[in-house]
C-alpha positions in Angstrom: 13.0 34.3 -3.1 12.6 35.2 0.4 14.6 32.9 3.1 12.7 34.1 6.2 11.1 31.5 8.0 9.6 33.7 10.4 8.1 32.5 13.9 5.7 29.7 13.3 8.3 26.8 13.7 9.2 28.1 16.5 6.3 28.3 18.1 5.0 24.9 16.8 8.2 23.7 19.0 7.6 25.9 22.1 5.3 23.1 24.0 7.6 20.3 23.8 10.6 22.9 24.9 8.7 23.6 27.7 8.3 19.9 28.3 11.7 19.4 28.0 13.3 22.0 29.9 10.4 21.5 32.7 11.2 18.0 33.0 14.3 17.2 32.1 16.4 20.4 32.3 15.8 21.5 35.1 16.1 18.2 37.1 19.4 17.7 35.6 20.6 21.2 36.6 19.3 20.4 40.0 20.9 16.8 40.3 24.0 18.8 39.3 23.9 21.2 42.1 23.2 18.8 44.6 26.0 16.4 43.4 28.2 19.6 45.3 26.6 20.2 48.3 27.4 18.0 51.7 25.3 15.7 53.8 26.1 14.6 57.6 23.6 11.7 58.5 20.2 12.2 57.1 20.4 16.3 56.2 22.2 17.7 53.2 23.6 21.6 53.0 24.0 23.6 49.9 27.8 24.3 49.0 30.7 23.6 46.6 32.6 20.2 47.4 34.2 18.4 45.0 34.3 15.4 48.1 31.6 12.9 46.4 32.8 12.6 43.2 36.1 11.9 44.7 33.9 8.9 47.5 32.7 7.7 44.0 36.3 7.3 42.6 37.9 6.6 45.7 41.5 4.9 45.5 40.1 3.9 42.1 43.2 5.2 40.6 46.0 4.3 43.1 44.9 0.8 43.3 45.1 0.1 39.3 45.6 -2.1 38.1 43.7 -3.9 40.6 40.0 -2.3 40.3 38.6 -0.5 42.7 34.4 -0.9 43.7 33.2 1.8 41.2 35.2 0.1 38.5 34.0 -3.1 39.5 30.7 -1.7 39.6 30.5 -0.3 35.9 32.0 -3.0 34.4 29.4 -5.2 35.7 27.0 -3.1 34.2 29.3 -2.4 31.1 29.0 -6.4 30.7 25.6 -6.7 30.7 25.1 -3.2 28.5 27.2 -5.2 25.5 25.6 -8.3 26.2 21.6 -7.7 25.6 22.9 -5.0 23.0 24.1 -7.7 20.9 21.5 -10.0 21.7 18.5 -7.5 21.3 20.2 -6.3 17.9 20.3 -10.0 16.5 17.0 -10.9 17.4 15.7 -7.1 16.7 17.0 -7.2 13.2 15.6 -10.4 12.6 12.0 -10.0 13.3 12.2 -6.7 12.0 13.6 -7.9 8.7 11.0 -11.0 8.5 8.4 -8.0 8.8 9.7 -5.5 6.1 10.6 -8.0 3.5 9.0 -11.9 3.9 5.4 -10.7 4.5 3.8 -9.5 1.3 1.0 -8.4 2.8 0.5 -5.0 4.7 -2.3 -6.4 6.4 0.1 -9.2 7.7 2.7 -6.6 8.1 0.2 -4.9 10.7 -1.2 -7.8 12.8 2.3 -9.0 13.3 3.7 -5.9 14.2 1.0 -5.2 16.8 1.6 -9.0 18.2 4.9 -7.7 18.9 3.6 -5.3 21.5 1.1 -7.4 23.2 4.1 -8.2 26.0 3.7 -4.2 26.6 0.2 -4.6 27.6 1.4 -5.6 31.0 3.8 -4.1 33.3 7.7 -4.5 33.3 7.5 -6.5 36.8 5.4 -8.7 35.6 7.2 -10.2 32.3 9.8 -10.3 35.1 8.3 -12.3 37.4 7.1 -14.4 34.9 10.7 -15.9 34.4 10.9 -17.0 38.0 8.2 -20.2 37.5 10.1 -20.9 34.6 13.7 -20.8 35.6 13.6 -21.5 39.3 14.6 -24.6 41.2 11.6 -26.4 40.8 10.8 -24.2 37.6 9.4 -25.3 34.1 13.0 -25.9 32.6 14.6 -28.2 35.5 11.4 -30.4 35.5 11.4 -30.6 31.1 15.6 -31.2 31.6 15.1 -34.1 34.5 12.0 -35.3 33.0 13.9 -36.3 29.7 17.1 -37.1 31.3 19.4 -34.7 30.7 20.3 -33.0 33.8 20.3 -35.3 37.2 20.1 -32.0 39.8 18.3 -29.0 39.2 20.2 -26.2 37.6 21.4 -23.1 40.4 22.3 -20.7 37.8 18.8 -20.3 35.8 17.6 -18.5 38.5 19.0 -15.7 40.4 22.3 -15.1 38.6 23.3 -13.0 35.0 21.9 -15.8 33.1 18.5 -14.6 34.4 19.3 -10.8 34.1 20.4 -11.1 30.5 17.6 -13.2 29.5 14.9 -10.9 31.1 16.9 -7.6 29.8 16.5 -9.1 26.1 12.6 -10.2 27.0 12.1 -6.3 27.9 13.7 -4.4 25.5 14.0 -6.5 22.3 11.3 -4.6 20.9 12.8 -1.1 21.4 15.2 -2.4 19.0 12.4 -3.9 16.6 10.6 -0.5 16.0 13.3 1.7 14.6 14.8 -1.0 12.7 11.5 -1.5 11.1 10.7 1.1 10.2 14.2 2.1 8.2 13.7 -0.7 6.5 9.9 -0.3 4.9 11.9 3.0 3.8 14.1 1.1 2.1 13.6 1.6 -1.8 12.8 -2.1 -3.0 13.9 -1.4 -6.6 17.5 -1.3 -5.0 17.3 -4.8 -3.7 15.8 -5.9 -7.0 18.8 -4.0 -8.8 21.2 -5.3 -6.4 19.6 -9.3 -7.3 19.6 -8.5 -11.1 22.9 -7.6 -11.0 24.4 -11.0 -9.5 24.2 -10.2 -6.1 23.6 -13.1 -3.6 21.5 -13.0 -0.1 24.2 -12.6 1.7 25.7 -9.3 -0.3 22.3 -8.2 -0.5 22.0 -8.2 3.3 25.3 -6.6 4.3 26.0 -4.4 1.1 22.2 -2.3 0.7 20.2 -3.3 4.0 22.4 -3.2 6.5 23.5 0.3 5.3 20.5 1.5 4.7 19.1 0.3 8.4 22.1 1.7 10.5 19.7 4.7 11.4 17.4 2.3 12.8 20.5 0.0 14.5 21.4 3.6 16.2 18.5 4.8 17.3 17.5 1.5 19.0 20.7 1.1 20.2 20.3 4.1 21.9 17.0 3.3 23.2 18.7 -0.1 24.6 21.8 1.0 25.9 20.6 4.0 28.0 17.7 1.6 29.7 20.3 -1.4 30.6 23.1 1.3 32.0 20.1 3.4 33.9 18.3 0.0 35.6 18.1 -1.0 38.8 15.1 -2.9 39.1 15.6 -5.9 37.0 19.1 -6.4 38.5 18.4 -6.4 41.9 14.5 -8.9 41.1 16.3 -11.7 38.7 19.5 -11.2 40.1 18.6 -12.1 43.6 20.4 -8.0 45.2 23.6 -10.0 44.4 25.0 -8.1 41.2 26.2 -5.2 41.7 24.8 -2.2 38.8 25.3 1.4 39.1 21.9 2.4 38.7 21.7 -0.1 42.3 24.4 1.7 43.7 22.6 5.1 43.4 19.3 3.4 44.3 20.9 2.3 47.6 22.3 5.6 48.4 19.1 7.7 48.3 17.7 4.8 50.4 20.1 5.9 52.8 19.2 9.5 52.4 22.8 10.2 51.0 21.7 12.3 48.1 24.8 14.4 47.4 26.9 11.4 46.8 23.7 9.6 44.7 24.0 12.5 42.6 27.5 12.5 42.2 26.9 8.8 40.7 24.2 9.8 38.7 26.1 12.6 37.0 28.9 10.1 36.3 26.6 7.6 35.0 25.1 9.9 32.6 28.7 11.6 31.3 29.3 7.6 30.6 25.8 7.2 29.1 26.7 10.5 26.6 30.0 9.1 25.8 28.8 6.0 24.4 25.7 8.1 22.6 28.3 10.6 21.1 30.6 7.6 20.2 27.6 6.0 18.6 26.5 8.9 16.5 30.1 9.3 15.1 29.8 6.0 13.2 25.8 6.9 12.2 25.0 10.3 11.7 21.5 9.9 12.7 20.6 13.6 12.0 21.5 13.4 8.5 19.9 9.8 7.8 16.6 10.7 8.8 
């Protein structure tokens, strides 16, 4: 029986290649090159300097164990990146599970699911702004907590801090968690659970013992999904946390503000070499190419 599979496939992949390399190869490779070259005041010039990715991790090492900015800087965002991870999974797995296996009907199933993306019908900056009546000053939640008597002064830290910044984070990207998670678990064959219940098993062992395991794809993927939006943002940091938390992707945002490319690169190439770390990290524990 002949092996060859001859040039079809290939060919069936060329557009999105193209896609790919046109739009994301090839502004990588250029963000790279930059990341080298110099700037003085508002012009940069092509050459080979190693100087801004030693500005990014300047005295970083030297001053341990005290940290230095950049240090500061990722572990803010490093804080946040665990944070609405867990947060998004929890909730994520949750509705995704009260989809797949407590409504009988696919019909249901459907509606539901498409409620679920009705949030996504607007733009990002406005389910952002949307928190601010709710959790400002003279917001929704410090009238309802004075009204019934259970704070005297308004609460600061609703608004404006990492309270606000988590809570939006979750709002915007629990359903990128949602999706894959779903949809490993409608592959889920039910005969196992039903084995599994037959032969003693209880909720709990059911959950942890055949779902879990058999959803992980799903956990990785959207945990991918999540974790490379929350490390790459800028915008929702700098809106609900009042430009007073500090976030890499701000960092780089305020350097091409300031026409400093070279060095914006330099932090963007560090940022995604994190960003890969944790995706390679990830995949060690969930083979994802062999699970789907």
């Amino acid at each position: 029986m002949s092996t060859r599979v001859g040039i079809a496939p290939y060919l069936q992949a060329l557009p999105l290649a193209l896609v790919f390399f046109l739009f994301l190869v090839i502004p990588l490779v250029f963000i790279l090159v930059v990341s080298f070259w110099t700037y003085e005041n508002y012009s940069i010039q092509p050459a080979f300097v190693v100087q801004n990715y030693m500005d990014v991790f300047d005295r970083c090492i030297v001053r341990l164990p005290d940290l230095c900015t950049t240090f500061k800087t990722y572990l803010s965002t490093l804080y946040f990146c665990v944070i609405v991870w867990v947060l998004t999974l929890l909730i994520g797995f949750t509705v995704a599970y009260f989809l797949a296996f407590e409504v009988r009907s696919k019909a249901v199933q459907s509606v539901l699911f498409l409620v679920c993306t009705i949030p996504f019908w607007t733009s990002n900056v406005i389910r952002m702004i949307s928190w601010i009546p709710l959790l400002g000053r003279e917001g929704l939640v410090n009238q309802t907590l004075q009204n019934i008597g259970a704070i005297d002064m308004p609460l600061d830290w609703l608004l404006y801090s990492k309270f606000s910044v988590t809570i939006t984070f979750v709002h915007l990207f629990t359903f990128f968690m949602v999706v894959p998670i779903y949809n490993s678990m409608l592959r889920i064959d039910r005969s196992l659970i039903e084995a599994a219940r037959d032969a003693g098993a209880t909720g709990w062992q059911t959950l942890t013992n055949v779902i879990i395991p058999l959803s992980k794809t799903g956990i990785a993927i959207g945990s991918i999904f999540v974790v490379t939006i929350v490390m790459g943002d800028f915008i929702t940091i700098g809106l609900m946390g009042g430009q007073q938390i500090a976030s890499v992707g701000k960092t780089i945002s305020v350097e091409i503000s300031y026409l400093q490319f070279p060095i914006a690169a330099a932090n963007a190439v560090v940022l995604l070499l994190t960003v890969l770390i944790m995706i390679f990290a990830l995949t060690r524990v969930v083979d994802i190419r062999k699970e789907l």
